[in-house]
C-alpha positions as a LaTeX table, in Angstrom:
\begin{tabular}{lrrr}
\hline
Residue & $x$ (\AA) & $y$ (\AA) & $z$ (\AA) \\
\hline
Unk1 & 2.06 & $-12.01$ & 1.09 \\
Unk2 & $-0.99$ & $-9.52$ & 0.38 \\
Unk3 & $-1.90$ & $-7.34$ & 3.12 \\
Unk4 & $-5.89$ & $-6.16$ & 2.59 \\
Unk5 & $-8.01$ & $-4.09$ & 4.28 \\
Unk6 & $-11.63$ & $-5.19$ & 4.54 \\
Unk7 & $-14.17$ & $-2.94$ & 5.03 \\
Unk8 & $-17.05$ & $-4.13$ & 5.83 \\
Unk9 & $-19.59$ & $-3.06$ & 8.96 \\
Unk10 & $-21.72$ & $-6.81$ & 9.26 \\
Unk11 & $-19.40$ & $-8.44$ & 11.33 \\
Unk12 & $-20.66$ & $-12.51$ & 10.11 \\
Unk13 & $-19.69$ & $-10.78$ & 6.51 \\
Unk14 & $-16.25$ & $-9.49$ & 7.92 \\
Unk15 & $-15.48$ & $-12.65$ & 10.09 \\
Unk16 & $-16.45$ & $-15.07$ & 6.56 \\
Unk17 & $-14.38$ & $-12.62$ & 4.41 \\
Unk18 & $-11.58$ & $-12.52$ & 6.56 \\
Unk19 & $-11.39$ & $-15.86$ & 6.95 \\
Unk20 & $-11.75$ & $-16.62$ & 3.51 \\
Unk21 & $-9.21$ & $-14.70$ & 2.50 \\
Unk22 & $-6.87$ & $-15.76$ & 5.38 \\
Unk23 & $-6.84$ & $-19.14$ & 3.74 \\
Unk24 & $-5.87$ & $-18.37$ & 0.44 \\
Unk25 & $-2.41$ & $-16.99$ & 2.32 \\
Unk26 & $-3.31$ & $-13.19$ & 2.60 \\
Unk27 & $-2.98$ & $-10.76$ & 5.73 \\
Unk28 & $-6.01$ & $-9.68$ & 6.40 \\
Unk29 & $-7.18$ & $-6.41$ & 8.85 \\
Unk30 & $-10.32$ & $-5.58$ & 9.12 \\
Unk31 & $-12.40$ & $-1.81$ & 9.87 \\
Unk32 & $-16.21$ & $-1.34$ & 11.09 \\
Unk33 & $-16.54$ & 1.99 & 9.79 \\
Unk34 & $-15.30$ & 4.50 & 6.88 \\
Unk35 & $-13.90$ & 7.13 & 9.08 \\
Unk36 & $-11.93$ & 4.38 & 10.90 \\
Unk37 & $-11.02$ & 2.49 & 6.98 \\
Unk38 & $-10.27$ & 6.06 & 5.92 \\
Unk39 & $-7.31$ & 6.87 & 8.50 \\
Unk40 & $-6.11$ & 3.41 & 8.32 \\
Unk41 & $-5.86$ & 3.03 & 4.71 \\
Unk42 & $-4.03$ & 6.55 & 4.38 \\
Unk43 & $-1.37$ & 5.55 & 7.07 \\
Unk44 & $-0.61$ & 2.32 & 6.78 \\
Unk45 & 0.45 & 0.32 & 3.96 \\
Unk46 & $-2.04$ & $-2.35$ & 1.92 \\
Unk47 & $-1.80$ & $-4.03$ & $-1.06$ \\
Unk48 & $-5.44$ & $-4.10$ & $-1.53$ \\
Unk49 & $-8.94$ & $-2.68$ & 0.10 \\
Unk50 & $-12.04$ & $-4.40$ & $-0.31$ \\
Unk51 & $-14.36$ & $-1.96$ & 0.68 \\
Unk52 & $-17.96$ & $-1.87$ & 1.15 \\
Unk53 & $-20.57$ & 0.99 & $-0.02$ \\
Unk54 & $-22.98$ & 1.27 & 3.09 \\
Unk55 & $-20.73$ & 1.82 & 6.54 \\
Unk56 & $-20.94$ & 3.79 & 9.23 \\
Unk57 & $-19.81$ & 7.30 & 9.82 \\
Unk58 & $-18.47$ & 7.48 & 6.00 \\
Unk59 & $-20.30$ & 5.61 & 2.97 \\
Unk60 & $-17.55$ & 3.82 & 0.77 \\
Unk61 & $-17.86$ & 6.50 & $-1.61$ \\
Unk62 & $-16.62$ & 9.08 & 0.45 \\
Unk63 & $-13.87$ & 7.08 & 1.64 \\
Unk64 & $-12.52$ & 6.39 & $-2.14$ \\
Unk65 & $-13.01$ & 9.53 & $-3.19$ \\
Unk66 & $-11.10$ & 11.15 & $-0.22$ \\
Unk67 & $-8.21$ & 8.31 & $-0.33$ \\
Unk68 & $-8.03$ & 9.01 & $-4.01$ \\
Unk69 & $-7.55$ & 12.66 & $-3.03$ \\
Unk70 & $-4.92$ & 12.27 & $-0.40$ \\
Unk71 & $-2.78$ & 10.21 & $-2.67$ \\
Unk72 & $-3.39$ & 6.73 & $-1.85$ \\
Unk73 & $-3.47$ & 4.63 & $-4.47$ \\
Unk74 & $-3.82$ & 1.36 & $-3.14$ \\
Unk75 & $-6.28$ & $-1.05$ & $-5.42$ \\
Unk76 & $-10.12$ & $-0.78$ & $-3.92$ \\
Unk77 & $-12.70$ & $-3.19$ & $-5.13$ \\
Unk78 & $-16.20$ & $-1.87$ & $-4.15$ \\
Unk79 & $-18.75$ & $-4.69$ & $-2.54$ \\
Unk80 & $-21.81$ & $-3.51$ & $-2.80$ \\
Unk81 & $-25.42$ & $-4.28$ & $-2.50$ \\
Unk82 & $-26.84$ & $-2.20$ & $-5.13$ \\
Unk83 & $-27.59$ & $-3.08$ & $-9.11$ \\
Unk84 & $-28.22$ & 0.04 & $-10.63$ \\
Unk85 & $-25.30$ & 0.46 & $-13.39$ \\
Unk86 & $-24.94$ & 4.50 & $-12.44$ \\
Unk87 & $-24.06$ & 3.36 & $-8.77$ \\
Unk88 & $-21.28$ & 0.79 & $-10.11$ \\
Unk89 & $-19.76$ & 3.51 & $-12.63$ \\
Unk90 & $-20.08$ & 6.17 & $-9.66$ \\
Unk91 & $-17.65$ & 3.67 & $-7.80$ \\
Unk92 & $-15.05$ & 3.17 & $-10.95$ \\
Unk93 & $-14.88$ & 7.37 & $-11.23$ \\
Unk94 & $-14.22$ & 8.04 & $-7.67$ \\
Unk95 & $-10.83$ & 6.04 & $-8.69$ \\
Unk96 & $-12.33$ & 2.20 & $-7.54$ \\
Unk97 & $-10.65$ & $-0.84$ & $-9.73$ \\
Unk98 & $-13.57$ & $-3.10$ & $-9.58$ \\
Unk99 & $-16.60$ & $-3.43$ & $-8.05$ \\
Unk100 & $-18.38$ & $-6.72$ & $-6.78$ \\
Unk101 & $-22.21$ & $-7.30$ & $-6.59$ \\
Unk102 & $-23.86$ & $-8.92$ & $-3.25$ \\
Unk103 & $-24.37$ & $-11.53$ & $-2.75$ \\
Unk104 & $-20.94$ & $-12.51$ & $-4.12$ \\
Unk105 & $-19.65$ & $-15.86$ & $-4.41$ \\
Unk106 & $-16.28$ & $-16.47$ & $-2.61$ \\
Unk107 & $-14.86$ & $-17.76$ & $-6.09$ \\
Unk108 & $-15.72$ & $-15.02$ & $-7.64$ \\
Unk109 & $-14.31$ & $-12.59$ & $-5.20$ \\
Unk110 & $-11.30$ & $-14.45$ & $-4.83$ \\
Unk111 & $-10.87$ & $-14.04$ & $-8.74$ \\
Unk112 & $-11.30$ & $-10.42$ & $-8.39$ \\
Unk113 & $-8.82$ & $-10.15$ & $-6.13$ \\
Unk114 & $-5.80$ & $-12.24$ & $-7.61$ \\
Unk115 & $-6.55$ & $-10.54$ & $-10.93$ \\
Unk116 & $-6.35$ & $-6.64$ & $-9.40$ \\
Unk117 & $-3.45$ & $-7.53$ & $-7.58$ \\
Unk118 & $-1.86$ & $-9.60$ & $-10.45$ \\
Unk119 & $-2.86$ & $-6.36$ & $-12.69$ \\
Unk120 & $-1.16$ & $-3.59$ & $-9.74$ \\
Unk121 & 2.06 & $-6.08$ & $-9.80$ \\
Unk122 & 2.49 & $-5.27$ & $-13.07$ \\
Unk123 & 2.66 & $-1.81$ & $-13.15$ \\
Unk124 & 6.03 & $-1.63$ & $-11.71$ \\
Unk125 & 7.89 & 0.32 & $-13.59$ \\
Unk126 & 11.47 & $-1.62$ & $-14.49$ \\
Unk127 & 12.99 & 1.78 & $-13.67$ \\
Unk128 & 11.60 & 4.34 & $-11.18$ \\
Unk129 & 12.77 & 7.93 & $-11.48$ \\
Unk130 & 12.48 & 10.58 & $-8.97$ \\
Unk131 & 14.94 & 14.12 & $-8.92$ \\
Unk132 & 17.88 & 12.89 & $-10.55$ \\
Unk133 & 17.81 & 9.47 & $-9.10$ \\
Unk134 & 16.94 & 6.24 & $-11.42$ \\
Unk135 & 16.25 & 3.00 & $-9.85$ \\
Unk136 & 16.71 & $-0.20$ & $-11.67$ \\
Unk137 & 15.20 & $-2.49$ & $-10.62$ \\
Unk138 & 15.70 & $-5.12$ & $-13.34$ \\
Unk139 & 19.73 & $-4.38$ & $-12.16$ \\
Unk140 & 18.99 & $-4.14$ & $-9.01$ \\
Unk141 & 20.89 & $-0.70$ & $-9.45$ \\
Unk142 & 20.54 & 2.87 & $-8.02$ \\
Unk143 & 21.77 & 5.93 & $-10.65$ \\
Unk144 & 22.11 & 9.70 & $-10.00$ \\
Unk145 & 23.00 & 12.01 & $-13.05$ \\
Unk146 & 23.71 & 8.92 & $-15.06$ \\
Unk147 & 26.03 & 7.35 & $-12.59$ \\
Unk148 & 26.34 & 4.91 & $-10.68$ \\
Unk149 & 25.58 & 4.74 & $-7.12$ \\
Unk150 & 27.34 & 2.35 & $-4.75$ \\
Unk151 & 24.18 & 0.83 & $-2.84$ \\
Unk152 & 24.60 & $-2.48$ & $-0.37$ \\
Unk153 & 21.74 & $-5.09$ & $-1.08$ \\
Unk154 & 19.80 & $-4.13$ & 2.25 \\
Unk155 & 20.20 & $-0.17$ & 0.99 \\
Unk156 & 18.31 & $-1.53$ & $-1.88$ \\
Unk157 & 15.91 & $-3.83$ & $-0.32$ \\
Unk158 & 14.83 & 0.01 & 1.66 \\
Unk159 & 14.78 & 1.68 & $-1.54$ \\
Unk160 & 12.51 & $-0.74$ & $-3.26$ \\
Unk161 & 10.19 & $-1.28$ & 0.05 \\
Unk162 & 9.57 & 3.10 & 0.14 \\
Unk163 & 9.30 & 3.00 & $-3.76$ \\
Unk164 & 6.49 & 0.29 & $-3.43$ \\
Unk165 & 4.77 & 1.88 & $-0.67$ \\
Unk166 & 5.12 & 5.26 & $-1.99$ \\
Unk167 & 3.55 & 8.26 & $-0.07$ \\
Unk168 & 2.46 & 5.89 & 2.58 \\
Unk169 & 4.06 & 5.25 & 6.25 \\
Unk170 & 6.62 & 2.68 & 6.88 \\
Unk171 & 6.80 & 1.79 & 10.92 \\
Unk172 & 10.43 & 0.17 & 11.86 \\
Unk173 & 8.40 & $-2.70$ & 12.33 \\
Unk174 & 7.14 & $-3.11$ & 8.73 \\
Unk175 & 10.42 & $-2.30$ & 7.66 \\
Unk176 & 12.24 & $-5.31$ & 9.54 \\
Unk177 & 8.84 & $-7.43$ & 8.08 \\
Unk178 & 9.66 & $-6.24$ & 4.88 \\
Unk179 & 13.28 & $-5.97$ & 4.76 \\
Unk180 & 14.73 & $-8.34$ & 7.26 \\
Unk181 & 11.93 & $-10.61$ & 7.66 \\
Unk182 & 9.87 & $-11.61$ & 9.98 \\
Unk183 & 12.50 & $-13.42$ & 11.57 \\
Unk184 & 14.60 & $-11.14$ & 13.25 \\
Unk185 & 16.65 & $-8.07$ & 12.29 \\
Unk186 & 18.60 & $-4.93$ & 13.53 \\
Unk187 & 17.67 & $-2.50$ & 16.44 \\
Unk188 & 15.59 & 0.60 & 15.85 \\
Unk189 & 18.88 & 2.03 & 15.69 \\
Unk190 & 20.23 & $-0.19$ & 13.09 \\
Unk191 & 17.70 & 0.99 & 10.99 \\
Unk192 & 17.63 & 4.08 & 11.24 \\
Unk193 & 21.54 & 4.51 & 10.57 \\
Unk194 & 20.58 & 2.32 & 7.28 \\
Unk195 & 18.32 & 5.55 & 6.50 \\
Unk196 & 20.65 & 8.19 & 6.96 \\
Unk197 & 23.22 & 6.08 & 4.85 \\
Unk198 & 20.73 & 5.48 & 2.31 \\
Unk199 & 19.85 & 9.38 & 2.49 \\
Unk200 & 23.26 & 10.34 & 1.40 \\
Unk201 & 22.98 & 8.83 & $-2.00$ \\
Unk202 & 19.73 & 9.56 & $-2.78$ \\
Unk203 & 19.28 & 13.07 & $-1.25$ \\
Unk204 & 19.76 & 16.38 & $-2.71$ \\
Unk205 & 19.92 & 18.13 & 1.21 \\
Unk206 & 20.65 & 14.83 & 3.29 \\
Unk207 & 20.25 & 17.27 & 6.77 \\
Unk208 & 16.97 & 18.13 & 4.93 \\
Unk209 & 15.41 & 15.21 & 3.42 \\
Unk210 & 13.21 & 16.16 & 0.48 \\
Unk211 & 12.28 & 12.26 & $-0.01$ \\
Unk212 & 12.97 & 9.58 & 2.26 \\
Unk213 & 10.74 & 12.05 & 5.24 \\
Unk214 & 10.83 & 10.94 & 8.98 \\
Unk215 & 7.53 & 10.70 & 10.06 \\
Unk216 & 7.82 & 12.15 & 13.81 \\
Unk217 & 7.52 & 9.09 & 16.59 \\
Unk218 & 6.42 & 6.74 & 13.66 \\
Unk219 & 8.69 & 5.74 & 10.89 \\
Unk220 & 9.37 & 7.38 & 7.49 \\
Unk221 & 7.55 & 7.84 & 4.25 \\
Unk222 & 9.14 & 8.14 & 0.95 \\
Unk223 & 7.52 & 11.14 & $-0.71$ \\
Unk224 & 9.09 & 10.33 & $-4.43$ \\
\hline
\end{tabular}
């Protein structure tokens, strides 16, 4: 399931897109303002940000262009009210991967949004590299200077979670969403001894992580 930001500072425009959105089986959160979309979007992990030009406190521009800069590179689709062509093309160079026109259809937007996430999905790489680490994903495999490293399947599960969400924070809690499901899983402590297991094998300094970073009273990001 799709988690997306909307951005958005009408809140009968927020409340239909949410909603919307909601029914076609995505998580949806929602921000009032840029500054507000801008720390949000840098520390937690979305699939997608539909974010609109004219907000509050920081104009959409200025929040893609400084997410862009920070390293996020979750998909944004710009909604915005304007026509003029330079505006649009503004968007797409600021690092934006579509832009919609109000007033929008719901179709449409919907269409925008299955084809920018179908286009992200596949971008996966079938194997990620990072130091001397390759992962495989298509083996479901984990290799460091050519060689195979013994891995459990919820070692791997981690692995490909970080990898996906890449330079972003992971809470324990999105980890056990991700990882164990939203079912149940292990204590805090559980998980974190998965981490220093998983640190061993992938880690050039495990007492020093240069990667798999613990993100002080939050979680961990995976700086790969």
């Amino acid at each position: 399931m799709a988690r997306i930001l909307v951005v958005e500072d009408e809140p009968y425009i927020a409340l239909g897109l949410k909603s919307d959105l909601a029914l076609e089986g995505y998580e949806v959160e929602v921000a009032r303002d840029g500054e507000t979309a801008f720390e949000r979007a840098r520390k937690e992990p979305f699939d997608l940000i539909l974010l609109d030009v004219m907000l509050p406190r920081k104009d959409g521009f200025a929040v893609c262009r400084e997410l862009r800069h920070h390293g996020v590179r979750t998909p944004i689709i710009m909604l915005t009210a304007k026509t003029q062509e330079a505006e649009k093309v503004l968007g797409l160079e600021l690092g934006a991967d579509d832009y919609v026109t109000k007033p929008f259809s719901p179709i449409e937007l919907r269409a925008r949004v299955r084809a920018v996430l179908r286009r992200v999905s596949g971008e996966a790489p079938e194997v990620y590299r990072f130091g001397d680490v390759e992962v495989d994903f298509t083996r479901a495999e984990v290799r460091r200077t050519g060689t195979v490293v013994a891995t459990s399947a919820l070692e791997f599960k981690l692995l490909t979670a970080f990898i996906h969400r890449r330079g972003r924070l992971l809470t324990r809690e999105r980890l056990l969403d991700e990882v164990w499901g939203p079912d149940g899983g292990p204590t805090d402590r559980a998980i974190d001894n998965h981490i220093m297991n998983l640190r061993r094998k992938i880690e050039p300094r495990p007492d020093r992580p240069r990667y798999l970073v613990s993100v002080r009273g939050l979680g961990y990001r995976f700086d790969g």
